[in-house]
Biopython code that builds the backbone (N, CA, C, O; Angstrom):
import numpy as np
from Bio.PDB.StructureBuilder import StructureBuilder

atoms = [
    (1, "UNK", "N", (0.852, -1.182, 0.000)),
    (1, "UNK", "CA", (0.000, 0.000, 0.000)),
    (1, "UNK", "C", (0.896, 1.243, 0.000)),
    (1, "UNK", "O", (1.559, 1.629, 0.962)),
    (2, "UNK", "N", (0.836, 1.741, -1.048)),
    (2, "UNK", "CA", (1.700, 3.119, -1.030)),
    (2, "UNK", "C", (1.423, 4.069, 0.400)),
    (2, "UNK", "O", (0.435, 4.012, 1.132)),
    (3, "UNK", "N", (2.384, 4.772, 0.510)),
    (3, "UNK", "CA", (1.865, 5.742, 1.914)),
    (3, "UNK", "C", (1.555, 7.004, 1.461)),
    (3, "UNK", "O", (1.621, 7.255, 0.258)),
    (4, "UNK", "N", (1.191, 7.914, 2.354)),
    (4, "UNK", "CA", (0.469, 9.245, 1.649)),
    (4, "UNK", "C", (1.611, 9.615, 1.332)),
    (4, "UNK", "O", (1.510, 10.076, 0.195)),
    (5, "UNK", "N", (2.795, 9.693, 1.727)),
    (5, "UNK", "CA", (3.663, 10.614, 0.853)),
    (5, "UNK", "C", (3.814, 10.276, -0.018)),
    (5, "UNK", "O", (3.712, 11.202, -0.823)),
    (6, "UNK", "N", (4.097, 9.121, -0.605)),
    (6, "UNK", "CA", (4.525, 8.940, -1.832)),
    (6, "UNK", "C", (3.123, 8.908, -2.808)),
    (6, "UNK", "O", (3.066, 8.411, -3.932)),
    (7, "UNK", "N", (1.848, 9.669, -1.968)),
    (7, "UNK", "CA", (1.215, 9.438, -3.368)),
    (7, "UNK", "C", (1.105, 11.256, -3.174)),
    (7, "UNK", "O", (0.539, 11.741, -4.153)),
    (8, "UNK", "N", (1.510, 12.270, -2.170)),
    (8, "UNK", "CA", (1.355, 13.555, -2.232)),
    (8, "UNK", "C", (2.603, 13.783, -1.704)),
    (8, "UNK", "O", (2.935, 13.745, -0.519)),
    (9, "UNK", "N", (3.630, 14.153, -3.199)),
    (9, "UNK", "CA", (4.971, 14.691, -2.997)),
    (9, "UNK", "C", (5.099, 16.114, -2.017)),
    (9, "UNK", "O", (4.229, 16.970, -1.864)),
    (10, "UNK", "N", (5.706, 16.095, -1.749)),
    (10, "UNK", "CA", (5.711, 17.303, -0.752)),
    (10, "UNK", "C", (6.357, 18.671, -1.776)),
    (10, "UNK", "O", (7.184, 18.609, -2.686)),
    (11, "UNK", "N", (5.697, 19.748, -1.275)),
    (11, "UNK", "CA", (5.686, 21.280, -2.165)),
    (11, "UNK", "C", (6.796, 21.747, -1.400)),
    (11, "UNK", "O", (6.507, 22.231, -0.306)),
    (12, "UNK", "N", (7.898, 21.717, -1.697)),
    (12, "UNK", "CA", (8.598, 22.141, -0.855)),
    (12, "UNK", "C", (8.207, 23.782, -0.085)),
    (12, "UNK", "O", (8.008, 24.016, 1.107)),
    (13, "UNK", "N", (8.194, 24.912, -1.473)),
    (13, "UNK", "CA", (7.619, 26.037, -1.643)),
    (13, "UNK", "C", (6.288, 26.495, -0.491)),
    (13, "UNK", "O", (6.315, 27.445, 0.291)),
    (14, "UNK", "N", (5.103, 25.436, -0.698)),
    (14, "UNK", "CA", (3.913, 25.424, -0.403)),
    (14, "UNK", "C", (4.292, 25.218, 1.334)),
    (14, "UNK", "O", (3.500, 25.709, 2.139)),
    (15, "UNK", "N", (5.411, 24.548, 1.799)),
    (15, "UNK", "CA", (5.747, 24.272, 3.099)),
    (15, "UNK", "C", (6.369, 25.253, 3.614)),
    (15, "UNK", "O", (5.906, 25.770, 4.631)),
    (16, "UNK", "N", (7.560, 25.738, 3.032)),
    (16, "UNK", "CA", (7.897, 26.791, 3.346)),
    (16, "UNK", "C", (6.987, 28.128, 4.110)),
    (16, "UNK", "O", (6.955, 28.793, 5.146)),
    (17, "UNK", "N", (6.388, 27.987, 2.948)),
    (17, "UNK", "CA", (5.166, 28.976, 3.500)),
    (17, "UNK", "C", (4.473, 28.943, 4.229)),
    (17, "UNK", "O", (4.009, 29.997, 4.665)),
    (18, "UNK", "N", (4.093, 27.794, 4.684)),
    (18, "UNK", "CA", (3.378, 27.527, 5.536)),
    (18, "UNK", "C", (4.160, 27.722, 7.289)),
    (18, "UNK", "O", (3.739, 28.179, 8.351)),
    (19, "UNK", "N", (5.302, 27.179, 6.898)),
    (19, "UNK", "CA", (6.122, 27.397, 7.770)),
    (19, "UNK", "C", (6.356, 28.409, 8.378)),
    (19, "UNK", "O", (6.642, 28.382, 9.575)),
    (20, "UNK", "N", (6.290, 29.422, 7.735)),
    (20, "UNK", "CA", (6.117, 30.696, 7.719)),
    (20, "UNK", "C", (5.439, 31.380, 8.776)),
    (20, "UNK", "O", (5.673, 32.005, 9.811)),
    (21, "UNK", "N", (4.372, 30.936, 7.967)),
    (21, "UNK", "CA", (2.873, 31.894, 8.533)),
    (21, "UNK", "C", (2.708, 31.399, 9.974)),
    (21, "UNK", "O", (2.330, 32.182, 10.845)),
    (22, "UNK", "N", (3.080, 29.659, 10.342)),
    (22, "UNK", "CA", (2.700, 29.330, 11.646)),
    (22, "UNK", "C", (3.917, 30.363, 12.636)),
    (22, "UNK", "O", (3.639, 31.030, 13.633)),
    (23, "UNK", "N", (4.872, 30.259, 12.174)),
    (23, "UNK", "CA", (5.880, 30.726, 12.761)),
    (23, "UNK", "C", (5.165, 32.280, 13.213)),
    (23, "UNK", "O", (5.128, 32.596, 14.402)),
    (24, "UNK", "N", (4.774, 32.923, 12.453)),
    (24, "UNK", "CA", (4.454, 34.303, 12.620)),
    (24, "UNK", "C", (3.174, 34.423, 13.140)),
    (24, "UNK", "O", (2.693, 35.539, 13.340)),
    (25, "UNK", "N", (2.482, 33.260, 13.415)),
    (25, "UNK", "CA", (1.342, 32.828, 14.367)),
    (25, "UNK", "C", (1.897, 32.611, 16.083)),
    (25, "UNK", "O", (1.516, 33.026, 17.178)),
    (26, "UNK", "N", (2.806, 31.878, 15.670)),
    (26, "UNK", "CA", (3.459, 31.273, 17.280)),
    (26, "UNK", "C", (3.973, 33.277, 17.530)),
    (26, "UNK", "O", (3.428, 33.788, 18.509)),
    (27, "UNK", "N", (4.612, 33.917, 16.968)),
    (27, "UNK", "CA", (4.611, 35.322, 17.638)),
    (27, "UNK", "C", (3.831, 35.917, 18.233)),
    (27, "UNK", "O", (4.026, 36.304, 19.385)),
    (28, "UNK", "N", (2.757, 36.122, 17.561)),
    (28, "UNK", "CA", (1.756, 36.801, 17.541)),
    (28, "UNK", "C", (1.243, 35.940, 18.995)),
    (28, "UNK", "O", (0.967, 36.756, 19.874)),
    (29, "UNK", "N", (1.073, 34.628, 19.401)),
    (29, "UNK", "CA", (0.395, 34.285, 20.338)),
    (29, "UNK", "C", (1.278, 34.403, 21.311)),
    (29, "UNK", "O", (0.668, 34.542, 22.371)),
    (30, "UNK", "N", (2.912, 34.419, 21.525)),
    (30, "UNK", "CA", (3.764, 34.486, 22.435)),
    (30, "UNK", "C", (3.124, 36.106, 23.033)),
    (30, "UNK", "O", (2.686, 36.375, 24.151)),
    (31, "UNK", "N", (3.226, 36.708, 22.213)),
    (31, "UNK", "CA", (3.300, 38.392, 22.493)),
    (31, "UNK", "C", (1.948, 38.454, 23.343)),
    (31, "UNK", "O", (2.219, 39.040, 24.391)),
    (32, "UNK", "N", (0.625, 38.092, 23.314)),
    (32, "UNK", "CA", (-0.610, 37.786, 23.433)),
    (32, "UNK", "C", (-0.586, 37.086, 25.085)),
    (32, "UNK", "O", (-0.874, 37.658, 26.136)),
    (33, "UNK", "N", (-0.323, 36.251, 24.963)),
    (33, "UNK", "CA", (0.857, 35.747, 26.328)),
    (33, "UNK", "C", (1.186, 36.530, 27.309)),
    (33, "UNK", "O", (0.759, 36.731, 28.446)),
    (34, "UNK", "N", (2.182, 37.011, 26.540)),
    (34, "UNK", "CA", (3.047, 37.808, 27.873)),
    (34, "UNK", "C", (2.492, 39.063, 28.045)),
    (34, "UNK", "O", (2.859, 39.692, 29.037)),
    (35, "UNK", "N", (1.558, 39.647, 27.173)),
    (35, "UNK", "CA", (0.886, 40.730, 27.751)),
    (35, "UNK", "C", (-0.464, 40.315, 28.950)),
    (35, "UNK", "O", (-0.978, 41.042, 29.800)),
    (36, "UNK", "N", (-0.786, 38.708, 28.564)),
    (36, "UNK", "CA", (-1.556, 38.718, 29.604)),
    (36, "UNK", "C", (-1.216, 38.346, 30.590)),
    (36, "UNK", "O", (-1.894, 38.421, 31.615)),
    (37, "UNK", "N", (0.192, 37.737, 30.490)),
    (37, "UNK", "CA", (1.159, 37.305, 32.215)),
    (37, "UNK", "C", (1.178, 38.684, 32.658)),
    (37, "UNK", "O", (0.576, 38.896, 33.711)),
    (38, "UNK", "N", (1.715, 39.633, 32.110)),
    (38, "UNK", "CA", (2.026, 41.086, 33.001)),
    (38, "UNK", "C", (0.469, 41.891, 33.615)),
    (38, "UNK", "O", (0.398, 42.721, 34.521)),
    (39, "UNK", "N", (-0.357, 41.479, 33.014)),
    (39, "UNK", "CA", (-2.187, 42.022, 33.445)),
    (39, "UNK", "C", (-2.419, 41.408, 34.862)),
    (39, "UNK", "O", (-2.801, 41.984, 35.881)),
    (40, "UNK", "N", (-2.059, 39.956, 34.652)),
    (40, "UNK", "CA", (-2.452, 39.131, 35.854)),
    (40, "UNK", "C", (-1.064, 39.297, 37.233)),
    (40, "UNK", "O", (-1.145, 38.976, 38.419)),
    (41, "UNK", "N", (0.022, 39.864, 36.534)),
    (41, "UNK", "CA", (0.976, 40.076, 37.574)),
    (41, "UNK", "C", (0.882, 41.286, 38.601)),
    (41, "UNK", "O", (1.252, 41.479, 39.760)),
    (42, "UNK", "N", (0.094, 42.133, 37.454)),
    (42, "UNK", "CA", (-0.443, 43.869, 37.963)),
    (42, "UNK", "C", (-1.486, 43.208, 38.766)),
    (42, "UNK", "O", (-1.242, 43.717, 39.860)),
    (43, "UNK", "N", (-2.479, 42.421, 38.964)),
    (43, "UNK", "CA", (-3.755, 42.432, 39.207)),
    (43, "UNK", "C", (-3.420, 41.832, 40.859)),
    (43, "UNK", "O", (-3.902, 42.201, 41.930)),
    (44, "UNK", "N", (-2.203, 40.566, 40.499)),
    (44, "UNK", "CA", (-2.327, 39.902, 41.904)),
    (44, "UNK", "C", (-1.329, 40.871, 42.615)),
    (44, "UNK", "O", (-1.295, 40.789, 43.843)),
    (45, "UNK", "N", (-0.535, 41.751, 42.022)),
    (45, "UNK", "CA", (0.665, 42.659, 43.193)),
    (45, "UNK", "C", (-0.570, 43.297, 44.107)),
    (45, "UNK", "O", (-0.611, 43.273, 45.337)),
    (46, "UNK", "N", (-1.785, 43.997, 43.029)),
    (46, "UNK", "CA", (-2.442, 45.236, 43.707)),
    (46, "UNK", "C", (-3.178, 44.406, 44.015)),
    (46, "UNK", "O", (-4.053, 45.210, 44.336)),
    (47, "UNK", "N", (-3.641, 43.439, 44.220)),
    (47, "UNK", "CA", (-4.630, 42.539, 45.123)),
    (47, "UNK", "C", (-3.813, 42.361, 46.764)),
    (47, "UNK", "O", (-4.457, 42.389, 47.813)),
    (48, "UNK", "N", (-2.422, 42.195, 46.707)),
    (48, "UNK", "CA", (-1.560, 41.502, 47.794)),
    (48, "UNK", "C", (-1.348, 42.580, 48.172)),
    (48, "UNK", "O", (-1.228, 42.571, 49.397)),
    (49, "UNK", "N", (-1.208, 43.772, 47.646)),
    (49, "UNK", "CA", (-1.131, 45.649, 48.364)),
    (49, "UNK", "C", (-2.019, 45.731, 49.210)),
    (49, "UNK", "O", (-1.810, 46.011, 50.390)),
    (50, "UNK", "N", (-3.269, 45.466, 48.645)),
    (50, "UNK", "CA", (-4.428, 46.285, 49.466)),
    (50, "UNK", "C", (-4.401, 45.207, 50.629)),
    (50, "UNK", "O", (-4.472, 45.769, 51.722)),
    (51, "UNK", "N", (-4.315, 43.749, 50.727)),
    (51, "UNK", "CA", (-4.051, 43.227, 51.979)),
    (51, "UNK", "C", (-3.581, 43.832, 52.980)),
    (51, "UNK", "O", (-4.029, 44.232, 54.054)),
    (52, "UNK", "N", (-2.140, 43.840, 52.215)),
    (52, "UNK", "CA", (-0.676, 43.610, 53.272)),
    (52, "UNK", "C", (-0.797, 44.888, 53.871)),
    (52, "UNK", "O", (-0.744, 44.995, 55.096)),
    (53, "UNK", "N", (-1.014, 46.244, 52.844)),
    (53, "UNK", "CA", (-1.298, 47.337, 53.354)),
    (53, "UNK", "C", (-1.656, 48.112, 54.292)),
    (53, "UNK", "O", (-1.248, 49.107, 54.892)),
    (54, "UNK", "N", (-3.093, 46.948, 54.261)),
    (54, "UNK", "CA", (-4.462, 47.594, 55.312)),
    (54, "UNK", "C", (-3.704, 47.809, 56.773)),
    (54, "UNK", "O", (-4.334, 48.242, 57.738)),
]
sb = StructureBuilder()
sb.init_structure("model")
sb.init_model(0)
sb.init_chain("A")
sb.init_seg("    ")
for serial, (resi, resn, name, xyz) in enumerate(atoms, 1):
    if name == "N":
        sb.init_residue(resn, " ", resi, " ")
    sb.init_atom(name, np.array(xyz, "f"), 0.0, 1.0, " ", f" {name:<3s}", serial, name[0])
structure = sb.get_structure()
């Protein structure tokens, strides 16, 4: 039984690109990330302020 690759040669081009775009996906969600680690870092400091504060 042939396997899928050998019956769908690979695009090298078509991969590339693709390669690409995920890559510039994985940014886009890193950045997405760490802006919401620093929201939740602001949120629990000034949560542990108004405690420790009082």
């Amino acid at each position: 039984e042939p396997s899928r690759r050998t019956e769908q040669p690979l695009n090298e081009e078509m991969n590339d690109e693709a390669l690409r775009e995920k890559l510039d996906l994985v940014e886009e969600i890193r950045t997405g990330a760490s802006l919401k680690e620093a929201t939740v870092k602001q949120k629990v400091a000034a949560r542990h302020d108004t405690k420790v504060i009082k």
